[in-house]
N, CA, C and O of each residue as an XYZ file, in Angstrom:
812
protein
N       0.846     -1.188      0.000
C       0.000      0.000      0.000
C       0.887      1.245      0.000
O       1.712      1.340      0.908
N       0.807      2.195     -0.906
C       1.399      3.407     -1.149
C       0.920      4.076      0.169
O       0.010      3.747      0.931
N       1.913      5.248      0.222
C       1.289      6.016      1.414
C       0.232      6.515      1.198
O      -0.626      6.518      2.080
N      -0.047      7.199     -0.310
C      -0.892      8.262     -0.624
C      -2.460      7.014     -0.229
O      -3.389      7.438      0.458
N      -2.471      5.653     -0.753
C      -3.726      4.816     -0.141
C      -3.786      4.423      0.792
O      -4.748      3.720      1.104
N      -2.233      4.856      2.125
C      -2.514      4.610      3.375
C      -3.424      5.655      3.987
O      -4.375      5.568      4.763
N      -2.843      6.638      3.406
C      -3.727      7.991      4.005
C      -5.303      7.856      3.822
O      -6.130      7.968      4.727
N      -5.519      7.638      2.709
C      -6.785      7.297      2.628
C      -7.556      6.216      3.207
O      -8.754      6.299      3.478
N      -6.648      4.954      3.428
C      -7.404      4.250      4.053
C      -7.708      4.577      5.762
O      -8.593      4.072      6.453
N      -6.626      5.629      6.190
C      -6.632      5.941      7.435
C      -7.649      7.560      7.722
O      -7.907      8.197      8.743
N      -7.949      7.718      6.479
C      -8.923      8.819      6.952
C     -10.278      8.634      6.918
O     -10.914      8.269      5.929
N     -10.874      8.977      8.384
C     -12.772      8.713      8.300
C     -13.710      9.424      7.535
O     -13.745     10.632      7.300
N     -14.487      8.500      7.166
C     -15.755      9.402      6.517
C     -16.000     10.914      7.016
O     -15.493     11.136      8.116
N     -16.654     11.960      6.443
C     -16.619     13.250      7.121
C     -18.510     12.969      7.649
O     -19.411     13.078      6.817
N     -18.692     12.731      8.644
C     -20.305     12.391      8.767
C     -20.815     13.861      9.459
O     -20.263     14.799     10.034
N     -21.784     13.607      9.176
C     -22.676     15.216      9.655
C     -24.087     14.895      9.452
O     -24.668     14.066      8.751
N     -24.566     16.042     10.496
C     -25.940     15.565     10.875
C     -26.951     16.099      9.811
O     -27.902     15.327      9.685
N     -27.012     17.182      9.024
C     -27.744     17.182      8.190
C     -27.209     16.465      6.641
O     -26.119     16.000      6.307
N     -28.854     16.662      5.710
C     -28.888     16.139      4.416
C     -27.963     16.920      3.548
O     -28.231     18.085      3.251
N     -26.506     16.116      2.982
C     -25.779     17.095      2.317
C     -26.195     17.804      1.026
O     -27.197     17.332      0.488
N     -25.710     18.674      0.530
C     -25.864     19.440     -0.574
C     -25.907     18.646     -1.787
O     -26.586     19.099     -2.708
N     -25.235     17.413     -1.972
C     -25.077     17.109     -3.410
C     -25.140     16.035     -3.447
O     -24.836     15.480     -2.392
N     -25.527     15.184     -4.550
C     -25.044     13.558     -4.722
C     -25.564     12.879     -3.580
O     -24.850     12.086     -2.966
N     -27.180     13.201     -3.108
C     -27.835     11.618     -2.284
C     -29.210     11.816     -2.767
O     -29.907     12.636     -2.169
N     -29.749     11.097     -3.889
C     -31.130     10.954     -3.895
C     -32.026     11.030     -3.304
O     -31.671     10.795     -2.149
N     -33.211     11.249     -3.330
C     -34.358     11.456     -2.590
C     -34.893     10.018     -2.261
O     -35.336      9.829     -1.128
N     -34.886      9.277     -2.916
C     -35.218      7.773     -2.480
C     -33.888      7.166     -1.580
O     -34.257      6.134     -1.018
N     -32.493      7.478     -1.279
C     -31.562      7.167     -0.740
C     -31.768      7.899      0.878
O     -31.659      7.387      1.992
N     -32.037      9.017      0.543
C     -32.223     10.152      1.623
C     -33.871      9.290      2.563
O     -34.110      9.278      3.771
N     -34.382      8.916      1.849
C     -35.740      8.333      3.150
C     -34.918      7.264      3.819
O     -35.066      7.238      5.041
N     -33.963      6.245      3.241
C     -33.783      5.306      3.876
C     -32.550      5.705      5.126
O     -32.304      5.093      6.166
N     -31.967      6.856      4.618
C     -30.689      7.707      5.688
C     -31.489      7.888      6.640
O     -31.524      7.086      7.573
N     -32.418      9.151      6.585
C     -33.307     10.074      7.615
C     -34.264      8.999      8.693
O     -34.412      9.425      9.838
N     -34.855      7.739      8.377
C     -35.538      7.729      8.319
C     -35.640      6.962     10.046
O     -35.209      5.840     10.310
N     -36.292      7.873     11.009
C     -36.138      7.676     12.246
C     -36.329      6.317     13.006
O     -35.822      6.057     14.097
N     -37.303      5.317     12.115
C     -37.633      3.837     12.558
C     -36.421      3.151     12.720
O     -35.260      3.523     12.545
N     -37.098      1.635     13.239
C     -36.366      0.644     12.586
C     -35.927      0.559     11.674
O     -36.739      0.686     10.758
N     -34.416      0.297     11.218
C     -33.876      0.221      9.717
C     -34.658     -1.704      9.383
O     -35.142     -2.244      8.388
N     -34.384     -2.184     10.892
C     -34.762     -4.217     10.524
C     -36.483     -4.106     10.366
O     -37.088     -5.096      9.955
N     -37.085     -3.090     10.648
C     -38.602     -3.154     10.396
C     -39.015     -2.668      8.920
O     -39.764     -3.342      8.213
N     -38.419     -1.341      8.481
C     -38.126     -1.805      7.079
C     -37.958     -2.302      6.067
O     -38.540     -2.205      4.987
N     -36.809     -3.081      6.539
C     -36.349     -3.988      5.270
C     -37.097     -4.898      5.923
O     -37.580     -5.593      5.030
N     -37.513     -5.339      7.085
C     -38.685     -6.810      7.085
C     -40.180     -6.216      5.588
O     -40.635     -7.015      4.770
N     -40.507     -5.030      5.652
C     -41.536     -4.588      4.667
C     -41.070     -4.705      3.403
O     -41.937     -5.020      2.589
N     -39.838     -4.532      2.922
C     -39.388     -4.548      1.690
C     -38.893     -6.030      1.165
O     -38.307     -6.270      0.109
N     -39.348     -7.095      2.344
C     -38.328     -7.967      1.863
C     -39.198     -9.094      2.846
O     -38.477     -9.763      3.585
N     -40.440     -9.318      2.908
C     -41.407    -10.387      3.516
C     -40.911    -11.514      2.958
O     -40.924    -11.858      1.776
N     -40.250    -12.340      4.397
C     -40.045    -13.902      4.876
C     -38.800    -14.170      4.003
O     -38.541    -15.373      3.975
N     -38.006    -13.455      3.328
C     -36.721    -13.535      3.193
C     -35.591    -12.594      4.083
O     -34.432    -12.888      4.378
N     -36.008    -11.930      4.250
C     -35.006    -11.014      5.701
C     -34.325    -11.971      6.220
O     -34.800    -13.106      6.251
N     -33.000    -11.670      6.759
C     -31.988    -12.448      7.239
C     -31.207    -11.496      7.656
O     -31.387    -10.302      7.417
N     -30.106    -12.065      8.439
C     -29.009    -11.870      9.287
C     -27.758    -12.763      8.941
O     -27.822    -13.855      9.506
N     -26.576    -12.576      8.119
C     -25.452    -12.812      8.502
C     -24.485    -12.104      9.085
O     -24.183    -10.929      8.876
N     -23.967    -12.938      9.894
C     -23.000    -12.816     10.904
C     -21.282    -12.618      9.767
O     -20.729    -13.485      9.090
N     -20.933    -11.330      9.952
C     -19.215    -11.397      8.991
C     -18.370    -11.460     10.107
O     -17.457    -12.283     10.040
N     -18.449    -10.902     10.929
C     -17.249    -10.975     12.274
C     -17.977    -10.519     13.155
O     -18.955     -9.819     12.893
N     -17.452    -10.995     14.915
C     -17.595    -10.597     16.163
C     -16.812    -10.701     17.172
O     -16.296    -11.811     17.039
N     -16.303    -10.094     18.342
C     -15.548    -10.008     18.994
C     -14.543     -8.561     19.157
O     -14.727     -7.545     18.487
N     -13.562     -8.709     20.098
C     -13.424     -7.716     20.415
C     -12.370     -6.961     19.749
O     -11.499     -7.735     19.353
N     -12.099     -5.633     19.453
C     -11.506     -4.949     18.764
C     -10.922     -3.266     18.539
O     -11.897     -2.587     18.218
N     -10.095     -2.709     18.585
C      -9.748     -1.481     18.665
C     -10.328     -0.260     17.695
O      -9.812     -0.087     16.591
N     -11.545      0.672     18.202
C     -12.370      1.416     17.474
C     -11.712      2.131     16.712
O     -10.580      2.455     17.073
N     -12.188      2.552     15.531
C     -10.545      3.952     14.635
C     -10.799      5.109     15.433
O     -11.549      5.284     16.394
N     -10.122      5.756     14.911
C      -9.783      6.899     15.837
C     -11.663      7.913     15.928
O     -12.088      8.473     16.938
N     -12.257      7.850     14.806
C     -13.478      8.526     14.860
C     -14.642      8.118     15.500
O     -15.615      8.743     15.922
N     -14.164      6.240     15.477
C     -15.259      5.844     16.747
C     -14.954      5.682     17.661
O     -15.877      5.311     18.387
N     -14.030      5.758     18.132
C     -13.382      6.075     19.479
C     -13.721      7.528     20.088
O     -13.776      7.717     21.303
N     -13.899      8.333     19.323
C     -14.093      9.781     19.768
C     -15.391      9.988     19.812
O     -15.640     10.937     20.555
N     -16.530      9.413     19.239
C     -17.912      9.312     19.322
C     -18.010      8.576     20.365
O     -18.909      9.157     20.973
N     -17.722      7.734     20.971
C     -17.720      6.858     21.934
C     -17.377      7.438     23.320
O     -17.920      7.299     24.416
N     -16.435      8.045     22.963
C     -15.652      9.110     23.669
C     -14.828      7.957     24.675
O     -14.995      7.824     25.887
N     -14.048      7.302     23.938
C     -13.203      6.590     24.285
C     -11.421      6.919     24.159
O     -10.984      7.728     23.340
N     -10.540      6.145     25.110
C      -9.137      6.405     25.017
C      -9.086      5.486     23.418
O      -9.727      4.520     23.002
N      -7.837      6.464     22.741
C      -7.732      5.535     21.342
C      -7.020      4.558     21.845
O      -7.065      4.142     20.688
N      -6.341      3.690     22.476
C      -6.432      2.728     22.803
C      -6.941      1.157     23.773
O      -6.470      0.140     24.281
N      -8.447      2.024     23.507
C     -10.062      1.593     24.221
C     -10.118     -0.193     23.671
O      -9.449     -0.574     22.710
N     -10.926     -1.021     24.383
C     -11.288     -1.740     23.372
C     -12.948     -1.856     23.206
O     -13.619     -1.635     24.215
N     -13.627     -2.199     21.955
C     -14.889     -2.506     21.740
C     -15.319     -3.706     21.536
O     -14.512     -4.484     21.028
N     -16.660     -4.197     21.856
C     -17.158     -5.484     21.384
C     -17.310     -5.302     19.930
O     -17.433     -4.079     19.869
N     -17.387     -5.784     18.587
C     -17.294     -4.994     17.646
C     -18.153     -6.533     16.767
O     -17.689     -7.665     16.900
N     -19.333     -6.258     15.975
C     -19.827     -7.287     15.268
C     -20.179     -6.279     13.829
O     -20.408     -5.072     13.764
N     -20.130     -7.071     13.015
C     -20.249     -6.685     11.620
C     -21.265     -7.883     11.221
O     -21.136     -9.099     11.366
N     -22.462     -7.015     10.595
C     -23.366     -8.296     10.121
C     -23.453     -7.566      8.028
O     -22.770     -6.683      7.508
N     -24.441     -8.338      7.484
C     -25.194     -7.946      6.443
C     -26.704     -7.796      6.923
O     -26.987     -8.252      8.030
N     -27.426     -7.349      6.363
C     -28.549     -7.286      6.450
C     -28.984     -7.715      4.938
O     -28.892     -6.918      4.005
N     -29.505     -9.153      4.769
C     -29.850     -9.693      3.470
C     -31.427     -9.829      3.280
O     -32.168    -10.020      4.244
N     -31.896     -9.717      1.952
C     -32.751     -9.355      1.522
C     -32.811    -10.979      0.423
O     -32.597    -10.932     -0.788
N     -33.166    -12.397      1.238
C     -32.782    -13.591      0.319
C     -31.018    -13.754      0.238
O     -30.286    -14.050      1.183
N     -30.703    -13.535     -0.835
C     -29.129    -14.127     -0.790
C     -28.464    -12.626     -1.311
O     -27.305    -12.456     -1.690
N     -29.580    -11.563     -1.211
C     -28.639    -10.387     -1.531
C     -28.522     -9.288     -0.287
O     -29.352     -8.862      0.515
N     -27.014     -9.010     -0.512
C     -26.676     -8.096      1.218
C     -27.415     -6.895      0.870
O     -27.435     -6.750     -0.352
N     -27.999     -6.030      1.470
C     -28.435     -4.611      0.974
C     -28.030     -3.571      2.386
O     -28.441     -2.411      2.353
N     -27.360     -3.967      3.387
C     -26.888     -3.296      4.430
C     -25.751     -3.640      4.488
O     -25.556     -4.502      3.632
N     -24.398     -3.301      5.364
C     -23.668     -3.825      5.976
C     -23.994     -2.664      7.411
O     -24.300     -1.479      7.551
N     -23.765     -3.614      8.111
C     -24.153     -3.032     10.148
C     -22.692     -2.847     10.603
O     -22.111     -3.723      9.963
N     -21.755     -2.196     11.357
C     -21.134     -2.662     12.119
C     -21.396     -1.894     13.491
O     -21.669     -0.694     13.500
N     -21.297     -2.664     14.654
C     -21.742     -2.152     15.936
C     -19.902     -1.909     17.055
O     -18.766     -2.375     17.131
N     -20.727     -0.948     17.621
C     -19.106     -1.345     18.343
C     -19.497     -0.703     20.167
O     -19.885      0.446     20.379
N     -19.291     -1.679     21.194
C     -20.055     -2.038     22.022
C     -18.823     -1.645     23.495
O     -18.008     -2.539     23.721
N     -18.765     -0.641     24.205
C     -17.725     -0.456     24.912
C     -17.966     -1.789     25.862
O     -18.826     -2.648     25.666
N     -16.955     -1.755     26.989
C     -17.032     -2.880     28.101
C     -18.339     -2.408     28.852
O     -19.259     -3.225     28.860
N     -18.541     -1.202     29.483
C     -19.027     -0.992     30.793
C     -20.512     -1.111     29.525
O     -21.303     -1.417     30.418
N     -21.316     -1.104     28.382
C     -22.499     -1.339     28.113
C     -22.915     -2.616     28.219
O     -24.076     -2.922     27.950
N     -21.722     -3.781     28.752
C     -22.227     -4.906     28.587
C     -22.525     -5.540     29.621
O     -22.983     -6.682     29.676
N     -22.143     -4.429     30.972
C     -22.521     -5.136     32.520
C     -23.835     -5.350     32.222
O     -24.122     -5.199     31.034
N     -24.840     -5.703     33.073
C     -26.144     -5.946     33.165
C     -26.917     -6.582     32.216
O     -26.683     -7.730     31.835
N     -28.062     -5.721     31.709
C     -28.746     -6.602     30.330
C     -27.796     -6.165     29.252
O     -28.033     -6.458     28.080
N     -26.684     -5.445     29.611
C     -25.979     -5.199     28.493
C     -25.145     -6.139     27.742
O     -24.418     -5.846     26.793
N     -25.373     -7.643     28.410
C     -24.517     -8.700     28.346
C     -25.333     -9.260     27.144
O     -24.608     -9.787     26.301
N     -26.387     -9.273     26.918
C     -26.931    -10.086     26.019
C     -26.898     -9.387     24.143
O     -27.415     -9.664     23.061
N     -26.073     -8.515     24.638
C     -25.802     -7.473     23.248
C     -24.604     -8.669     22.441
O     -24.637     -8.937     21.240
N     -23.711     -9.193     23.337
C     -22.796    -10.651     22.548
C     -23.195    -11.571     22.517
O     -22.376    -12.489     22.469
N     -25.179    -12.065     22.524
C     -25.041    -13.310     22.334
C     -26.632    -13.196     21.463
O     -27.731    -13.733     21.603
N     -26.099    -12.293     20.621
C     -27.251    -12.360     19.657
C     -27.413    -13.041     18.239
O     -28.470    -12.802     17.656
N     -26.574    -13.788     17.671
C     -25.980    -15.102     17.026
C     -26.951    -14.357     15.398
O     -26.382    -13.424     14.831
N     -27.826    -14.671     15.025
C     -28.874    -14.160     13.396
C     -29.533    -13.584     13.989
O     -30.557    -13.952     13.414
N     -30.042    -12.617     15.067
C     -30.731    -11.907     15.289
C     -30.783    -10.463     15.461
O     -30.270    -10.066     16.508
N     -31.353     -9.444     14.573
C     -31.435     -8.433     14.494
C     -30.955     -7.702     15.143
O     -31.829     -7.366     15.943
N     -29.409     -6.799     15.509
C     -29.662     -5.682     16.499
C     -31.066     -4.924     17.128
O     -31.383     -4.573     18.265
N     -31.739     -4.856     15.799
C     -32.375     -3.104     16.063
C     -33.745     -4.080     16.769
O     -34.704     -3.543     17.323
N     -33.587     -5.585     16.609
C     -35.233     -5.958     17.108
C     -34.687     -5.966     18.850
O     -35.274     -6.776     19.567
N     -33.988     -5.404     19.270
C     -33.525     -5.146     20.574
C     -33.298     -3.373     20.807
O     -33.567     -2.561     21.692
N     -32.965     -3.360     20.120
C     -32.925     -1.559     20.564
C     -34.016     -0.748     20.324
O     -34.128      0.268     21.010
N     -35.017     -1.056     19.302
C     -35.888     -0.706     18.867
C     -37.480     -1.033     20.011
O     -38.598     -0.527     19.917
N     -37.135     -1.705     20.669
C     -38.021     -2.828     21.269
C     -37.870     -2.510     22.833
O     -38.630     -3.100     23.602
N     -36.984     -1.662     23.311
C     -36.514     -2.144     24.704
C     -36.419     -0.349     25.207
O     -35.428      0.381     25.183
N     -37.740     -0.046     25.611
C     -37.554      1.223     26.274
C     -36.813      2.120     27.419
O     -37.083      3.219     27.903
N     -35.584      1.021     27.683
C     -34.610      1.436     28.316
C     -33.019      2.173     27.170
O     -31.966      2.685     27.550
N     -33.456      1.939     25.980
C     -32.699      2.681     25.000
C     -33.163      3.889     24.437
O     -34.271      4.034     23.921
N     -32.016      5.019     24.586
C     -32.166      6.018     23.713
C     -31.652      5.885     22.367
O     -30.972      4.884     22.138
N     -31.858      6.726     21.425
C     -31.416      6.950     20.234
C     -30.922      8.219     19.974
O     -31.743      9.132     19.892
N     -29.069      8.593     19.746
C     -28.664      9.847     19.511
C     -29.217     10.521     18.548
O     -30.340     10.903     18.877
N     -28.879     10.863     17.391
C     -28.687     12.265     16.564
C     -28.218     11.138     15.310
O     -27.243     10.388     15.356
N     -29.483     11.298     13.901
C     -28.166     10.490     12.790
C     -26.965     11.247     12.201
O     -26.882     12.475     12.206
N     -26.120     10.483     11.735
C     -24.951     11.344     11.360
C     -24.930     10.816     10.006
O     -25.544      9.762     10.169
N     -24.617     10.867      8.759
C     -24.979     10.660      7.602
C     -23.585     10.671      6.906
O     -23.010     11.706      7.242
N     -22.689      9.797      5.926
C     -21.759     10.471      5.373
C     -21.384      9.326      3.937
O     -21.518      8.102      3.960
N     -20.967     10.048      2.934
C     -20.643      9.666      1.726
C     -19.069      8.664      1.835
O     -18.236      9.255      2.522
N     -18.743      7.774      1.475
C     -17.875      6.792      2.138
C     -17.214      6.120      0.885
O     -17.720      5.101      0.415
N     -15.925      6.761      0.259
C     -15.340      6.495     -0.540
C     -14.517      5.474     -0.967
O     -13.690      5.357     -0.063
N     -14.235      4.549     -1.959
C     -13.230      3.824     -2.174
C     -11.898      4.082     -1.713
O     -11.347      5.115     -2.095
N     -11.230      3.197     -0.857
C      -9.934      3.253     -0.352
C     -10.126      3.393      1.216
O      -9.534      2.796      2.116
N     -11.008      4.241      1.276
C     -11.116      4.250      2.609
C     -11.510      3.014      3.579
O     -12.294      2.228      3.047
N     -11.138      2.709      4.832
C     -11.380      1.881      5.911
C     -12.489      0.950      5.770
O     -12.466     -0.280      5.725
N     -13.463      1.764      5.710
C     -15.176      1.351      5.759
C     -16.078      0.792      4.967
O     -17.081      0.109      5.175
N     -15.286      1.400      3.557
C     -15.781      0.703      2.025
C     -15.261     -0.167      1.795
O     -15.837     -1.025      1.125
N     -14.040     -0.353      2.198
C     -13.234     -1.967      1.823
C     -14.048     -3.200      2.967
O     -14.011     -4.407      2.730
N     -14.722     -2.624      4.147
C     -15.274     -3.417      5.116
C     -16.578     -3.956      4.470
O     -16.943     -5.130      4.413
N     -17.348     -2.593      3.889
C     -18.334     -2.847      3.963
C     -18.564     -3.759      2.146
O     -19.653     -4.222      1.804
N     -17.858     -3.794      1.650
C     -17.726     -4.142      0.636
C     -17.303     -5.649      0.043
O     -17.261     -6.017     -1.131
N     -17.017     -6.360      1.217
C     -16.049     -7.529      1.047
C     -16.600     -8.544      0.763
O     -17.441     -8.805      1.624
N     -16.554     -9.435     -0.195
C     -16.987    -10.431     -0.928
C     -18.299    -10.157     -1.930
O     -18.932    -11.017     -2.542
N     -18.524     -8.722     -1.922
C     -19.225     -8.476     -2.878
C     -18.749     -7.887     -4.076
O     -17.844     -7.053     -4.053
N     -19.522     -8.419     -5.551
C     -18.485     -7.957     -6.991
C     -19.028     -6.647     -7.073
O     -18.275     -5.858     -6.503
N     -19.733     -6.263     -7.409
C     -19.928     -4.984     -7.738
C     -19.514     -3.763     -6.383
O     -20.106     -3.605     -5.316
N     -18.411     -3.103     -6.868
C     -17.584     -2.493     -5.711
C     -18.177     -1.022     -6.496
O     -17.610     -0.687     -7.535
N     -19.287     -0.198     -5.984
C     -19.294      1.348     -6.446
C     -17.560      2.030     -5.543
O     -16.799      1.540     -4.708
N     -17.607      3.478     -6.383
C     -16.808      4.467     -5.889
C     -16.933      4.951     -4.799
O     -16.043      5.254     -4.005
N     -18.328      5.079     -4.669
C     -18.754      5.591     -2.891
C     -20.121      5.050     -2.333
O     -21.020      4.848     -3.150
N     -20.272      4.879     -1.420
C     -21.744      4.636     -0.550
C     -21.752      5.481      0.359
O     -20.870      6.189      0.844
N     -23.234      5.306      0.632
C     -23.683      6.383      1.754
C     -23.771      5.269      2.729
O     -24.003      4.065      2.623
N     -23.408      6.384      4.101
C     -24.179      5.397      5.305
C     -24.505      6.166      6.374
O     -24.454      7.374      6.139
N     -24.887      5.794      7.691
C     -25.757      6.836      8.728
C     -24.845      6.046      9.916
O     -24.330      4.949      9.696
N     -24.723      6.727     11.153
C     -24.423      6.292     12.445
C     -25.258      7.021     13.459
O     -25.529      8.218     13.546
N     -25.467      6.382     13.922
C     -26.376      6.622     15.823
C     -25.644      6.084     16.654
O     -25.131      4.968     16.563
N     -25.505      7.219     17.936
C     -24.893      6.763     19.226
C     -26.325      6.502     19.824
O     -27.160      7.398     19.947
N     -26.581      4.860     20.273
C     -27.498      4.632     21.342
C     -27.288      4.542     22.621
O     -26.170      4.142     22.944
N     -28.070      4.807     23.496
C     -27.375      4.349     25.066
C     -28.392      3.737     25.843
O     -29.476      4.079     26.317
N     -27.728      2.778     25.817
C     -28.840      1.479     26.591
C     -28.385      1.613     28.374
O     -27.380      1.238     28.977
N     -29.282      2.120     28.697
C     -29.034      2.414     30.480
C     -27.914      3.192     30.899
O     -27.241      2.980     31.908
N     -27.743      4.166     30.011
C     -27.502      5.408     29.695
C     -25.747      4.854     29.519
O     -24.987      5.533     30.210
N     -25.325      4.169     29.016
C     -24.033      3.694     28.562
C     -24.455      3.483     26.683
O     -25.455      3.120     26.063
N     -23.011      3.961     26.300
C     -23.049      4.025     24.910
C     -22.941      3.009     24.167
O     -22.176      2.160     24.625
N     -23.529      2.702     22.951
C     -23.051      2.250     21.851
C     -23.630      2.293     20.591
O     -24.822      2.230     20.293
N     -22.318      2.447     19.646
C     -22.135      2.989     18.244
C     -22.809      2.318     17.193
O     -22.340      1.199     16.981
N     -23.808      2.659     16.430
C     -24.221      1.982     15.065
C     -24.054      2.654     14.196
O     -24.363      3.845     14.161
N     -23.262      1.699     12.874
C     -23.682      2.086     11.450
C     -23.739      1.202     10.882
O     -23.416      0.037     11.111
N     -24.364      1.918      9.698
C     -25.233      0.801      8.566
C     -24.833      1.733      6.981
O     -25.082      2.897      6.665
N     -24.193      0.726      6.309
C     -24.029      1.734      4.951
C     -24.744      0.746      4.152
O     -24.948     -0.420      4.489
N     -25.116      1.315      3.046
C     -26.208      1.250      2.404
C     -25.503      0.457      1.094
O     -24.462      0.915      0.622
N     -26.009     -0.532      0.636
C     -25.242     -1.175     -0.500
C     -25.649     -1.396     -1.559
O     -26.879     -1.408     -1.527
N     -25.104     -1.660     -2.906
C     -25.822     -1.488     -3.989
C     -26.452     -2.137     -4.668
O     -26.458     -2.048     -5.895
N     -27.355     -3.216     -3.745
C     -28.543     -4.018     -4.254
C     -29.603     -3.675     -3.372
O     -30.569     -4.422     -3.218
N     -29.469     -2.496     -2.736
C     -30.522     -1.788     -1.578
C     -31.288     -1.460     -2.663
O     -30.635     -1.254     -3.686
N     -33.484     -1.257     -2.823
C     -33.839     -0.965     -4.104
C     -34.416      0.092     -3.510
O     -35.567      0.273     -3.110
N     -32.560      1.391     -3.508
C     -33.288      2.668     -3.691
C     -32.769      4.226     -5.096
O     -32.558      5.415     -5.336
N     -32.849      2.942     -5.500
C     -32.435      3.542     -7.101
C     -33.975      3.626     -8.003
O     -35.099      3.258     -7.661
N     -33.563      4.171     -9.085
C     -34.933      4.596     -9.905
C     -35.141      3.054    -10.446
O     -36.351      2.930    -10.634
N     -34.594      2.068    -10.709
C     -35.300      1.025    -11.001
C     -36.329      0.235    -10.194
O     -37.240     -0.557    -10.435
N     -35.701      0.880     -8.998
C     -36.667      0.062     -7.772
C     -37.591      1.264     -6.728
O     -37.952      1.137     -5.558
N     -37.784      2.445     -7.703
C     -38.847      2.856     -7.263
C     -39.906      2.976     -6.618
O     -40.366      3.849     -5.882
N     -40.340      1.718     -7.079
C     -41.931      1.300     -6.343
C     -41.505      0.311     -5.051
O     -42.412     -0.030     -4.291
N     -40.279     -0.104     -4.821
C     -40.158     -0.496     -3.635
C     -39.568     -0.297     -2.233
O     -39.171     -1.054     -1.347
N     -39.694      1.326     -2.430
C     -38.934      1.793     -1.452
C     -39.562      1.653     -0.231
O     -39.169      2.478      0.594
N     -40.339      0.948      0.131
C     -41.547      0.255      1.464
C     -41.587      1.295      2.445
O     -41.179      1.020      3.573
N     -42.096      2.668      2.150
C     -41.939      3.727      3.041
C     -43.753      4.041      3.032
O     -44.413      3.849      2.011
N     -44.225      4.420      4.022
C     -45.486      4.882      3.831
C     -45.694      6.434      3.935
O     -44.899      7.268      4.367
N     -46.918      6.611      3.448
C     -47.018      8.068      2.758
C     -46.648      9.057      3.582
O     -46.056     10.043      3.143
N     -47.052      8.864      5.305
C     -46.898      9.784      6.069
C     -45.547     10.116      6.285
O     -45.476     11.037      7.100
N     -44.237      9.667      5.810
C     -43.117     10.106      5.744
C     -42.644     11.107      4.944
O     -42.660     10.967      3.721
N     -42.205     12.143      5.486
C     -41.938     13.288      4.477
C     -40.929     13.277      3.411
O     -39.786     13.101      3.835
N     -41.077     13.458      1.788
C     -39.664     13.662      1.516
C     -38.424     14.085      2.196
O     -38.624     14.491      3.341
N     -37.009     14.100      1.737
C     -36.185     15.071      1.977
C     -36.124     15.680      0.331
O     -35.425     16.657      0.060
């Protein structure tokens, strides 16, 4: 690896809380914004094929940007799981979670032994969780996150979008993101299946 693609692989997405200026569709932008369940969703877009694979779990050193959302020492460690979110045999999410020590005392323990089962049908579900602020960001080739989120799939785009939320389950943190992949159907071919109902506002 050249330096000039170390640098890049070592620099984070620039994420921010509003809808950027350029280059995210309006059908891309409902599935960013969109305050629900991301797993209740795609259960609507994707009836009795929804799935969960498992790509990695266990424990691991956050990069320097989730470490600072976390508000962790950079040499912290996290519980750290990476799933797909499949739609039949096609990925249309990649998840990765990253889970400090002290969220896993209590019921926070059962956050590592969730094997094919949904994050969000636990966070979504369990009124002892908050939900931060989304953070939204365009996620380029070379970088860290696209080579993650990208792996064993052929069709490699130049960039994806993806969103992160700090949740805090009994008021201890932890980090989600989900980037958006390119058999997600929120392109103009898949129009009619963007499984959003009316009362949701454009962006």
């Amino acid at each position: 690896m050249s330096n000039l693609d170390s640098l890049l692989f070592n620099t984070p997405p620039r994420w921010q809380g509003q809808r950027p200026a350029h280059g995210l569709s309006v059908e891309l932008a409902r599935w960013l914004f969109d305050p629900g369940s991301l797993t209740r969703r795609l259960r609507q877009c994707c009836p009795n094929q929804f799935r969960v694979r498992v790509l990695w779990q266990g424990w691991s050193r956050p990069s320097r940007d989730e470490a600072h959302a976390l508000r962790l020492r950079l040499d912290a460690w996290a519980w750290t799981r990476e799933v797909q979110l499949l739609c039949g045999d096609r990925a249309w999410v990649f998840a990765r979670t990253l889970i400090p020590p002290a969220t896993l005392y209590g019921r926070g323990r059962r956050l590592t032994r969730l094997g094919g089962r949904p994050l969000g049908e636990v966070l979504f579900t369990d009124p002892g969780v908050q939900r931060g602020p989304v953070e939204v960001a365009r996620i380029v080739a070379g970088q860290r996150l696209h080579q993650r989120a990208l792996a064993g799939i052929i069709e490699s785009p130049k960039a994806l979008w993806g969103r992160r939320s700090l949740f805090r389950m009994d008021h201890q943190p932890l980090l989600v993101c989900e980037i958006f992949l390119p058999d997600l159907p929120a392109s103009p071919p898949f129009a009619d299946r963007i499984c959003f109902h009316h009362e949701h506002r454009p962006f």
